[in-house]
N, C-alpha and C positions, 0 to 999 in steps of 0.2 A: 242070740249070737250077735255078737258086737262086728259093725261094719270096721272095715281097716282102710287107713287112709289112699291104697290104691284104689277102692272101691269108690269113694269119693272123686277123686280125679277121676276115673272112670265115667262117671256121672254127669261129672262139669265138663269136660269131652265132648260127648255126645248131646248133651243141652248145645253147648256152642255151636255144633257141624247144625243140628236141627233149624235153633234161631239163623245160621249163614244161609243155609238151603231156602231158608222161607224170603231172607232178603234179597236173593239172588232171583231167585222166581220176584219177586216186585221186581226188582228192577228191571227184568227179564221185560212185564207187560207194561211199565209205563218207556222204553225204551223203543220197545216196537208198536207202541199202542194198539194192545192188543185188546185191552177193557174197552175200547170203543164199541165193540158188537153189543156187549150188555145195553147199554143205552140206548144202541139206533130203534133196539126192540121194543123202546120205549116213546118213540117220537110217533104217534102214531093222530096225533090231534093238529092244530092248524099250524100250531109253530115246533119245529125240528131244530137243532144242533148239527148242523151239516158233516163240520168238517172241525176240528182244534190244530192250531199249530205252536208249542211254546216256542216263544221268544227265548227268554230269558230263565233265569230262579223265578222272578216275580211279574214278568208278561205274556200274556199269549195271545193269538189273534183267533177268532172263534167266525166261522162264518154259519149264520141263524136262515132258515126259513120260513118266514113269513107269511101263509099261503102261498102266492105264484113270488114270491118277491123274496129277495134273500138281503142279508144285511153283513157287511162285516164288522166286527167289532175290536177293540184292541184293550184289552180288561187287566190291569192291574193290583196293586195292592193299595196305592192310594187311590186312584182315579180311574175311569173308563170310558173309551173315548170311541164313537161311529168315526168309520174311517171314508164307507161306502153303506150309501142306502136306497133302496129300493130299486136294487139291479134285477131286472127280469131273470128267475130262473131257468137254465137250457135244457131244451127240449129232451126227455129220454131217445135213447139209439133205435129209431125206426119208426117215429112218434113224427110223421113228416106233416100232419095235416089229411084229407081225405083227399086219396090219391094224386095228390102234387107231387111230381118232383123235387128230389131232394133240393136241387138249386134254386127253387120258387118259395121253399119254405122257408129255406134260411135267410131269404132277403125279408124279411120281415121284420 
C-alpha cells in the first residue's frame, strides 16, 4: 500500500512538534538551571562546583571548593581568569562552633 503525500506531511508534523518539545525542555533546564542537581551528586571528594553563573554566550563565573577555601573563577572561551581566592568557606546554618553563641562565632 503506497503512502500518500498527506501521510508524509503528517509525519514531518509530528517529527517537528517532537524535535520543538525536546528543545523547549533544554531550554526549559539550562534557563532555570535545573541540570545543576545531577552534578552536586557528583562533588563528593575535596574540590566541588559550588555555584555557576553565565555571564554571557561565552562567560561565566563559577565559584569552586577547595576543601575549606573556595575560589572564584571567571572562564571563558579564550582565556580564564581567578577573580577571588582563597576566601574561607561559611559556616553551614547552626554549625556555630561548641556551644558558643552565635555572635562569638561569627567574629571569627
Amino acid at each position: 500500500m503506497a503512502m500518500m503525500a498527506t501521510d508524509y506531511l503528517r509525519f514531518l508534523l509530528a517529527l517537528a512538534a517532537v524535535i520543538g518539545m525536546i528543545a523547549l525542555f533544554a531550554w526549559c533546564v539550562r534557563r532555570f538551571r535545573l541540570g545543576g542537581f545531577v552534578g552536586a551528586a557528583m562533588n563528593t571528594g575535596r574540590l566541588a562546583v559550588i555555584e555557576t553563573l553565565p555571564i554571557d554566550g561565552r562567560q561565566r563565573l563559577v565559584l569552586v571548593r577547595l576543601d575549606d577555601r573556595e575560589h572564584l573563577l571567571l572562564l571563558g572561551q579564550e582565556r580564564s581568569l581567578v577573580i577571588d581566592r582563597g576566601v574561607e568557606a561559611p559556616l553551614a546554618k547552626g554549625d556555630f562552633g561548641a556551644g558558643e553563641p552565635a555572635s562569638v562565632a561569627s567574629l571569627r
